[in-house]
mmCIF file of the N, C-alpha and C atoms, coordinates in Angstrom:
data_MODEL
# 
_entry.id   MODEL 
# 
loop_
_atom_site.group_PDB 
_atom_site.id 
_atom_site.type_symbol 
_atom_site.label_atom_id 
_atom_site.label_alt_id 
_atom_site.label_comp_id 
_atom_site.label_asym_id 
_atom_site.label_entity_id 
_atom_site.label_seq_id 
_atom_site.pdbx_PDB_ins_code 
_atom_site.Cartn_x 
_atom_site.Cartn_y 
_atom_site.Cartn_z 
_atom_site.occupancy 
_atom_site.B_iso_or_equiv 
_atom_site.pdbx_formal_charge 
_atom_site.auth_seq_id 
_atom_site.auth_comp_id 
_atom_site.auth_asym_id 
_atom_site.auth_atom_id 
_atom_site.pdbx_PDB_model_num 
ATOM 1   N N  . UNK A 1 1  ? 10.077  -3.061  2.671  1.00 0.00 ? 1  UNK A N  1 
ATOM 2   C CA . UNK A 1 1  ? 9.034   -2.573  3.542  1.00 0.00 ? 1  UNK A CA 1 
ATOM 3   C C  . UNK A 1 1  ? 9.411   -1.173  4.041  1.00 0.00 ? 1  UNK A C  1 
ATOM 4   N N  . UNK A 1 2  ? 8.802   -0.123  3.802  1.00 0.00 ? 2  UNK A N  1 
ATOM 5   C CA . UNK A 1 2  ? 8.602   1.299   4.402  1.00 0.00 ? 2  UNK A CA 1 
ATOM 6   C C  . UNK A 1 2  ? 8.735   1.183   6.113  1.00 0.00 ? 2  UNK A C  1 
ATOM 7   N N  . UNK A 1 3  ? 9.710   2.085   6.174  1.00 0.00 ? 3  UNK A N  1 
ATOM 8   C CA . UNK A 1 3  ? 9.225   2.383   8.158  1.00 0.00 ? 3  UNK A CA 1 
ATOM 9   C C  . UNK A 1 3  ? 6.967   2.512   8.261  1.00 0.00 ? 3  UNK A C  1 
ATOM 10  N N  . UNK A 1 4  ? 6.977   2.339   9.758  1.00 0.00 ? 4  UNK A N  1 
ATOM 11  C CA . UNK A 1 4  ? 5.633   2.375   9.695  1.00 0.00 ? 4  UNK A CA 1 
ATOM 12  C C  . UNK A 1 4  ? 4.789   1.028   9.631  1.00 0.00 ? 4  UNK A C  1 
ATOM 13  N N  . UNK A 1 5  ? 5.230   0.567   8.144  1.00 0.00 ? 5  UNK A N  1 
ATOM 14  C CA . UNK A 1 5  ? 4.629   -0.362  7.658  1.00 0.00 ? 5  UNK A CA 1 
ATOM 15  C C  . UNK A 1 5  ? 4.532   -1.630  8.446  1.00 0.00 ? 5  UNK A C  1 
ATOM 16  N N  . UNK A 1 6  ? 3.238   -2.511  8.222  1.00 0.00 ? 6  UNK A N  1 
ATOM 17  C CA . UNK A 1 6  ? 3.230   -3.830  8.557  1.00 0.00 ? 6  UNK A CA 1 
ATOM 18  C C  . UNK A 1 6  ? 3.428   -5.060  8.086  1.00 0.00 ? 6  UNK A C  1 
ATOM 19  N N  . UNK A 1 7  ? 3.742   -5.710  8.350  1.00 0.00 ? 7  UNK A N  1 
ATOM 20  C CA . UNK A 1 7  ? 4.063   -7.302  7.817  1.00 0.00 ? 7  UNK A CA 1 
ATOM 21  C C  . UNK A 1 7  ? 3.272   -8.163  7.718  1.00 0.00 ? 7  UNK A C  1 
ATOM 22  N N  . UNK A 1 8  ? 2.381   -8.496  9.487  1.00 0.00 ? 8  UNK A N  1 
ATOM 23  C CA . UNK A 1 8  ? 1.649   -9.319  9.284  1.00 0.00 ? 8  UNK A CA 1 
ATOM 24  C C  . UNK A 1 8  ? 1.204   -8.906  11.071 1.00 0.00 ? 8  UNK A C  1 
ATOM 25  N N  . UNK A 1 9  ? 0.378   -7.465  10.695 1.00 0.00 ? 9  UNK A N  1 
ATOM 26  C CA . UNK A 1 9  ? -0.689  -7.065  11.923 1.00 0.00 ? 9  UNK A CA 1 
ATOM 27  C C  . UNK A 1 9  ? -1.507  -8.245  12.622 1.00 0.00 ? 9  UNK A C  1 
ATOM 28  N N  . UNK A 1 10 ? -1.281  -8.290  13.855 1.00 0.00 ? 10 UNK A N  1 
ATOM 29  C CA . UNK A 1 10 ? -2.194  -9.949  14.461 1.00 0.00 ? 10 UNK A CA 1 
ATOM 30  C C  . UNK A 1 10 ? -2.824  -9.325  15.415 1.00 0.00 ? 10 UNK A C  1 
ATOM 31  N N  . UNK A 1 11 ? -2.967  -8.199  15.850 1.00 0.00 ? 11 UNK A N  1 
ATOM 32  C CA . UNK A 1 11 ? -3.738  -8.064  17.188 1.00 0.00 ? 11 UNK A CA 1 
ATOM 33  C C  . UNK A 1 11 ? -3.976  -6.547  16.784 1.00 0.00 ? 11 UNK A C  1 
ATOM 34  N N  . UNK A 1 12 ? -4.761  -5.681  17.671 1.00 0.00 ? 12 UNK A N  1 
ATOM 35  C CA . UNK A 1 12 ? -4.924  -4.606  18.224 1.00 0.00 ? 12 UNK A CA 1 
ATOM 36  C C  . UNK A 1 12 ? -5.908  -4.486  19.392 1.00 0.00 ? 12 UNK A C  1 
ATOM 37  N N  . UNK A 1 13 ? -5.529  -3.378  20.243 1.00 0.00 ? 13 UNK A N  1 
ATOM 38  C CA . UNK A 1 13 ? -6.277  -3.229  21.662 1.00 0.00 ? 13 UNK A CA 1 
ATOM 39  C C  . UNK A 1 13 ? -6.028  -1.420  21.406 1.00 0.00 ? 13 UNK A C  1 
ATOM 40  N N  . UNK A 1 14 ? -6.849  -0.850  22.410 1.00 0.00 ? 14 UNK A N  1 
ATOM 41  C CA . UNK A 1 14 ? -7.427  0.169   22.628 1.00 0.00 ? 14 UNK A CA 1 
ATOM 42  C C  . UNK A 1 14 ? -6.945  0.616   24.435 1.00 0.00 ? 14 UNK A C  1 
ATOM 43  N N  . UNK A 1 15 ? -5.471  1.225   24.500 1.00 0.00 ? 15 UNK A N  1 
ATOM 44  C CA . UNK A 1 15 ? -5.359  1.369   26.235 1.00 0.00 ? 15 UNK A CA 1 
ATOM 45  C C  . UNK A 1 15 ? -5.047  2.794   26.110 1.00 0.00 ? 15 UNK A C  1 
ATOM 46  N N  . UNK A 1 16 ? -5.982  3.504   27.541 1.00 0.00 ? 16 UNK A N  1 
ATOM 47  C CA . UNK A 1 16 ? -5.921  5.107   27.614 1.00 0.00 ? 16 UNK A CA 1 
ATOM 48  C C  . UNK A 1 16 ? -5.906  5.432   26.603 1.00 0.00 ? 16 UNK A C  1 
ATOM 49  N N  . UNK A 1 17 ? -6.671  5.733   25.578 1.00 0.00 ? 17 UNK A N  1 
ATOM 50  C CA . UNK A 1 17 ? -7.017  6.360   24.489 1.00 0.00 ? 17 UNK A CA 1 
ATOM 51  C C  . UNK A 1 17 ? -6.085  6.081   23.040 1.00 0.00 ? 17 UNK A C  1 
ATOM 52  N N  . UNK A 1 18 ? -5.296  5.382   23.289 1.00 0.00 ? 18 UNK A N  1 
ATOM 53  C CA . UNK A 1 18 ? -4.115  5.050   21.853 1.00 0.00 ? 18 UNK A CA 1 
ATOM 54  C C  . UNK A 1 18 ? -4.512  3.392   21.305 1.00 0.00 ? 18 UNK A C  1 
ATOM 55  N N  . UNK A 1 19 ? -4.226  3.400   20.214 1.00 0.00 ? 19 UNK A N  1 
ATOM 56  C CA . UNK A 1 19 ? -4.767  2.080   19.801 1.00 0.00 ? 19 UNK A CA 1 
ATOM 57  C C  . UNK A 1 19 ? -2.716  1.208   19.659 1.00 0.00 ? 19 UNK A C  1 
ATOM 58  N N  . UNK A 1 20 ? -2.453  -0.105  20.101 1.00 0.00 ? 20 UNK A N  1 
ATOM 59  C CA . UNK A 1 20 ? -1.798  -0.950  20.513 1.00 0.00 ? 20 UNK A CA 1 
ATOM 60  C C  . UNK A 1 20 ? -1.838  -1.469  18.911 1.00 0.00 ? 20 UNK A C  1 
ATOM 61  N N  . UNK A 1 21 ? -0.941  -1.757  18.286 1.00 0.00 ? 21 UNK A N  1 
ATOM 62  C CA . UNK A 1 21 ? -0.836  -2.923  16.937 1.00 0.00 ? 21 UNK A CA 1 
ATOM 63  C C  . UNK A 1 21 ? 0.595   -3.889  16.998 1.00 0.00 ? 21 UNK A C  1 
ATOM 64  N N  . UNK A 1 22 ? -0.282  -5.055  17.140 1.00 0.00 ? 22 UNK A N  1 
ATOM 65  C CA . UNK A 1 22 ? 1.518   -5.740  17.430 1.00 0.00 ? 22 UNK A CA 1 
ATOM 66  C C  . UNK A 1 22 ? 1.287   -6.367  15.467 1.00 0.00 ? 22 UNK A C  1 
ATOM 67  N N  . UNK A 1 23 ? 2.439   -6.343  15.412 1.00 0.00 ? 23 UNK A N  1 
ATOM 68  C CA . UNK A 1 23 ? 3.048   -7.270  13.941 1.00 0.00 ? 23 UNK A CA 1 
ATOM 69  C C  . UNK A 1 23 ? 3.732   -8.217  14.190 1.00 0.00 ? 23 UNK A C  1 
ATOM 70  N N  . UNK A 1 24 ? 3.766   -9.284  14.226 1.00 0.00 ? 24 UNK A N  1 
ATOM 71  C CA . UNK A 1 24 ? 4.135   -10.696 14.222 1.00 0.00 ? 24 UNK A CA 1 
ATOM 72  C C  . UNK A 1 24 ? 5.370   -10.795 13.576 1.00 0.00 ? 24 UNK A C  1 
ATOM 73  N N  . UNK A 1 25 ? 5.324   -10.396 12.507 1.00 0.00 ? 25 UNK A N  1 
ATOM 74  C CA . UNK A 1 25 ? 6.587   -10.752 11.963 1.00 0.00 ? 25 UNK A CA 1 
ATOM 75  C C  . UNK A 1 25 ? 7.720   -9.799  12.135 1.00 0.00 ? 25 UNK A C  1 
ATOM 76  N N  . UNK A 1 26 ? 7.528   -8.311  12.404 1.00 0.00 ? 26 UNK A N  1 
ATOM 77  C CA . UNK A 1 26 ? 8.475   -7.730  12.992 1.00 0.00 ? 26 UNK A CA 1 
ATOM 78  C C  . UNK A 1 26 ? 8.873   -7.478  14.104 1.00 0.00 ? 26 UNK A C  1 
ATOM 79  N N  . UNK A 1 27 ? 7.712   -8.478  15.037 1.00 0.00 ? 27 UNK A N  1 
ATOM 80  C CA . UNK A 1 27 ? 8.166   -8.115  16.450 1.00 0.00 ? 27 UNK A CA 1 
ATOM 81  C C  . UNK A 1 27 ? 8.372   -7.256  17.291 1.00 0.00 ? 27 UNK A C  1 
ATOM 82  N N  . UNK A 1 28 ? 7.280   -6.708  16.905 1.00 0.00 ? 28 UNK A N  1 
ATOM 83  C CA . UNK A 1 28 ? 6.569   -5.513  17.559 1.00 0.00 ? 28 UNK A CA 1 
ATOM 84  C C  . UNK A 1 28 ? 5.700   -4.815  17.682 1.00 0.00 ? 28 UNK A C  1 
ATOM 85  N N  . UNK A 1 29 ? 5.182   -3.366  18.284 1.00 0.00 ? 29 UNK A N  1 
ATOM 86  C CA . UNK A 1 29 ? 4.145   -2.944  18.958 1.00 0.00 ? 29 UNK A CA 1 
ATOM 87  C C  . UNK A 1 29 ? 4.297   -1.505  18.535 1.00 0.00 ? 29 UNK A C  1 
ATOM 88  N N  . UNK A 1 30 ? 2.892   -1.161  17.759 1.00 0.00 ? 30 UNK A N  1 
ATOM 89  C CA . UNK A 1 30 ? 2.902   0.405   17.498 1.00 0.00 ? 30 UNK A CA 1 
ATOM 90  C C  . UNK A 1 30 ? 2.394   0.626   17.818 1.00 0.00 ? 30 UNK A C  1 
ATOM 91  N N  . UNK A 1 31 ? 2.463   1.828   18.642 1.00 0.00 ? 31 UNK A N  1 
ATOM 92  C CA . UNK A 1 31 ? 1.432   2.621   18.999 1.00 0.00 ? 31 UNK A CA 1 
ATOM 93  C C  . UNK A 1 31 ? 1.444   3.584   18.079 1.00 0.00 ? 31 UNK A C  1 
ATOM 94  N N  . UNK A 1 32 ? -0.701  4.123   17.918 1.00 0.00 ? 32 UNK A N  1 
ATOM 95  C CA . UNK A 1 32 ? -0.620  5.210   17.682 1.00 0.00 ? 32 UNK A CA 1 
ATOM 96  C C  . UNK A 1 32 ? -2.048  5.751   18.010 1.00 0.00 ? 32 UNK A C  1 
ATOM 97  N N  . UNK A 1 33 ? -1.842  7.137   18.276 1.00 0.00 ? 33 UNK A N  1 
ATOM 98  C CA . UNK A 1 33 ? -2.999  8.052   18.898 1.00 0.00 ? 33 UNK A CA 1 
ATOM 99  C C  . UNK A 1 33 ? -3.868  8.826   18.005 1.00 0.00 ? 33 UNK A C  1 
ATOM 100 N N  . UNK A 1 34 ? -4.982  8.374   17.928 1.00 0.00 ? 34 UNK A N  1 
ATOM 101 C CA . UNK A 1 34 ? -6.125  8.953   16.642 1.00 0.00 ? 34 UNK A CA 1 
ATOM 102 C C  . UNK A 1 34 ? -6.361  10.214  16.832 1.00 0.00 ? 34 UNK A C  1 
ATOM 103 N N  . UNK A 1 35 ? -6.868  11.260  15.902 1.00 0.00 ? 35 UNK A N  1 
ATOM 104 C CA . UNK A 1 35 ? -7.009  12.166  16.042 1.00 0.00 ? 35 UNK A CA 1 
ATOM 105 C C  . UNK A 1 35 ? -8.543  12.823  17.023 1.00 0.00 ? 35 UNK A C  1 
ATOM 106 N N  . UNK A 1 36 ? -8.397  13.808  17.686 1.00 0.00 ? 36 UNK A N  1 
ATOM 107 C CA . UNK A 1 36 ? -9.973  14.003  18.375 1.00 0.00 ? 36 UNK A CA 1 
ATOM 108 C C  . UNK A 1 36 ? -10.761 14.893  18.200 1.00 0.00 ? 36 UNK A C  1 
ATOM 109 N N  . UNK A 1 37 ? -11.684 14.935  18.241 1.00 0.00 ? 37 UNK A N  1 
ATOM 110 C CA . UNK A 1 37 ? -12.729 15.148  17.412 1.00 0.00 ? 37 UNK A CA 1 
ATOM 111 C C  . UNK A 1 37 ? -13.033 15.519  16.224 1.00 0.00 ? 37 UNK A C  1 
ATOM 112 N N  . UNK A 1 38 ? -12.506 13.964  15.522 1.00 0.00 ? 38 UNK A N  1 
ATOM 113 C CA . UNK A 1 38 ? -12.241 14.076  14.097 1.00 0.00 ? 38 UNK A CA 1 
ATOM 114 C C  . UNK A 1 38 ? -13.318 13.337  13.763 1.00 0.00 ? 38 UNK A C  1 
# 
């Protein structure tokens, strides 16, 4: 598996403007911030 990459994405949420991705199987939480006014 590549850095970055996911395993097995189970959720996402949307807080102060960055989107939240937890992965289940790696046990953990990415954040990342979309581009604007794209």
């Amino acid at each position: 598996m590549e850095p970055g990459e996911f395993s097995f994405p189970n959720d996402a949420d949307v807080l102060r403007g960055r989107v939240l991705i937890t992965d289940k199987e790696n046990n953990r939480v990415q954040v990342v911030r979309p581009p604007i006014g794209q």
